[in-house]
N, C-alpha and C positions, 0 to 999 in steps of 0.2 A: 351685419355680420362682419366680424374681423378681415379684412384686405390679403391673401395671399398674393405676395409678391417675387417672382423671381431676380436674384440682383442681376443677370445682367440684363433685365429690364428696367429695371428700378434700384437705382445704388441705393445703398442704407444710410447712404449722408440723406435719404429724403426721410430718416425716422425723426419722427417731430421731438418723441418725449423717453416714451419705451417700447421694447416691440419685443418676439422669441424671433432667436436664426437658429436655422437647424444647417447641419451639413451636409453634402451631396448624397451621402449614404444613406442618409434619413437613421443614422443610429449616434447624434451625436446632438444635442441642441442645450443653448441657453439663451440669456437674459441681454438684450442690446440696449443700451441708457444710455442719454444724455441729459448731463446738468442744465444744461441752457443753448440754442442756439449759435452761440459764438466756441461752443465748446466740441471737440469730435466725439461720436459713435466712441464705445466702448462695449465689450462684448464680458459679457461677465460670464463663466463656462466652470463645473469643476471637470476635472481631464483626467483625476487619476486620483489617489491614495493622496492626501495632503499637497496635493497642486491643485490649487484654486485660482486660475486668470483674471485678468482684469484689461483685458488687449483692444487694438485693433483689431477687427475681424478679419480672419486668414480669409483666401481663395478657397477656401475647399467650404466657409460659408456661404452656400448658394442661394439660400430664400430667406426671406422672414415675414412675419406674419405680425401686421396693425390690430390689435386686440380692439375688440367694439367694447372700450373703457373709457371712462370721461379720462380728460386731460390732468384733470386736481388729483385721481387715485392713480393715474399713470405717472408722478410728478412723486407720490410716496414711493411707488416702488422703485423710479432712480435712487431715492433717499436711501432705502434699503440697502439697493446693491451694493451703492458706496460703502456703507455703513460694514454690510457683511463683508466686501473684502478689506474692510481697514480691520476688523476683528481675525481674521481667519485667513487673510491671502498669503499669511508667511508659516506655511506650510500648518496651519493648524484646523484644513476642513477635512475631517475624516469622510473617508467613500465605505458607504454602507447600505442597509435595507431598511432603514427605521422609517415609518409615517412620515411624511413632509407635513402633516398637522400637528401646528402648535412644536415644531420643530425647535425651532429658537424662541427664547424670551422676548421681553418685552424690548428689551435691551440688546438686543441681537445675540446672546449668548447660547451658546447650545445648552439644551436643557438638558440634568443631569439621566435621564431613560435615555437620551438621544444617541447613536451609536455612528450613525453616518447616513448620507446622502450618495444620489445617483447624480448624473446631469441630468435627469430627466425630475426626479425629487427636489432635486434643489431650486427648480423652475415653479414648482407647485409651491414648496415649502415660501420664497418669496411671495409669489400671490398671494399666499394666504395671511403673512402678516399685514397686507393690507386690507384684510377683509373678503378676498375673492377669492371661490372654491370656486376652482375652477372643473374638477371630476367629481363625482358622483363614485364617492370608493366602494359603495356597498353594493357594485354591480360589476366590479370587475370580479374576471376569474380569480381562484386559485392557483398557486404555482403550477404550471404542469410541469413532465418530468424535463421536457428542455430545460427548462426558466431554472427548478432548481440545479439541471449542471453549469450551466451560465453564472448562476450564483457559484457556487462552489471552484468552478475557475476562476473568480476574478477574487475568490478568499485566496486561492493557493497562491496568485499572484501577488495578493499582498504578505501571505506569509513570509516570501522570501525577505520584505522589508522590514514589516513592520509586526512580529510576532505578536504582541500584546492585542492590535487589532483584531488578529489573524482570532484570538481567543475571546474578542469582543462580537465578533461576526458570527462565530458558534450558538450562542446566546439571543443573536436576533432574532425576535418573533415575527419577521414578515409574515404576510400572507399572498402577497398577487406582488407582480412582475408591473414595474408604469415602464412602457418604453416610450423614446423620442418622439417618434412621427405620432403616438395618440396624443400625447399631450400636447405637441405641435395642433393637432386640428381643435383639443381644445380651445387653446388659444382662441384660435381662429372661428370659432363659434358665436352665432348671436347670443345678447347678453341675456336675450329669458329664453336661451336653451341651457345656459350654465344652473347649477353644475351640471355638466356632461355625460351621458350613460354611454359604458363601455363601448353599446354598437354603434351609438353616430360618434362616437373619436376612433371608430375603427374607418367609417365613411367619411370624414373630416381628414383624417390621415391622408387616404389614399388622394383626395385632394391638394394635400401638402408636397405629397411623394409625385405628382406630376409636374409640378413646378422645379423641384430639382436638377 
């Protein structure tokens, strides 16, 4: 099973290759890579409407989670991260509802159905170009009425910026809501429980959510 870790038990200079950090809220998570060794942690996170990070991990980073993945498919997904934020980190990764499957091309391009990403899709969407599905989509719920006003504020929010989005977002065919802390316990799941059904990344979660 994947290692939950809280950092101030375990700083993230101990992540060997790649790991997920989530934030103390348990409503904020992404992708921590390292190219080698001699090189620092790097926290790859989208945070907003065309702000896609490539940082040092903030304090407000408090856990992260060793995925039970060999080291060779953990060693693509740094390739990746790199890869997507040299494509997309100057301000070209839209925040949206679209499938994290088959998200980007072969070639890290957003594919042209692709409308945008969550932090929390965008964590999947990277798995998955390495071949790891990590949820089980055909068991999550449907939007409930929370999920679509959640949606619907974070459209008006982008309205104010970014209009054409704002008219690209109308158009997404979501169907289910992925938040942080499940896909965090994804992570954090033995590798022939992946992919993961909705109720143990809800028990996975709450696992993730005590470490915080």
């Amino acid at each position: 099973m994947g290692r939950i870790y809280s950092r101030a038990a375990l700083p993230v200079d101990n992540v060997a290759v790649a790991a997920a950090g989530i934030y103390r809220d348990g409503a904020h998570i992404g992708v921590l890579h390292r190219a080698d060794p001699a090189t620092p942690v790097k926290f790859l996170h989208l945070c907003d409407h065309l702000v896609l990070k490539n940082e040092n991990p903030r304090p407000s980073m408090t856990a992260w989670i060793d995925p039970d993945i060999d080291s060779d498919v953990l060693e693509l997904v740094t390739d990746w991260c790199r890869l997507i934020f040299d494509l997309h980190g100057s301000g070209k990764m839209p925040y949206g509802f679209s499938s994290p499957e088959a998200f980007f091309d072969d070639g890290g391009n957003i594919r042209k159905e692709g409308i945008g990403l969550t932090c929390a899709t965008l964590v999947l969407a990277i798995f998955h170009q390495v071949g790891i599905k990590l949820i089980d989509y055909s068991t999550w719920p449907k939007l409930s009425r929370a999920d679509k006003k959640a949606c619907g504020e974070m459209g008006e929010h982008i309205r104010g910026n970014d209009l054409h989005q704002f008219h690209k977002l109308e158009t997404d065919a979501t169907k289910s809501r992925y938040r942080p802390l499940h896909v965090a316990g994804a992570v954090s799941a033995d590798a022939t429980r992946r992919p993961v059904r909705f109720r143990s990344a809800i028990q996975l979660g709450g696992k993730v959510r005590r470490m915080l």
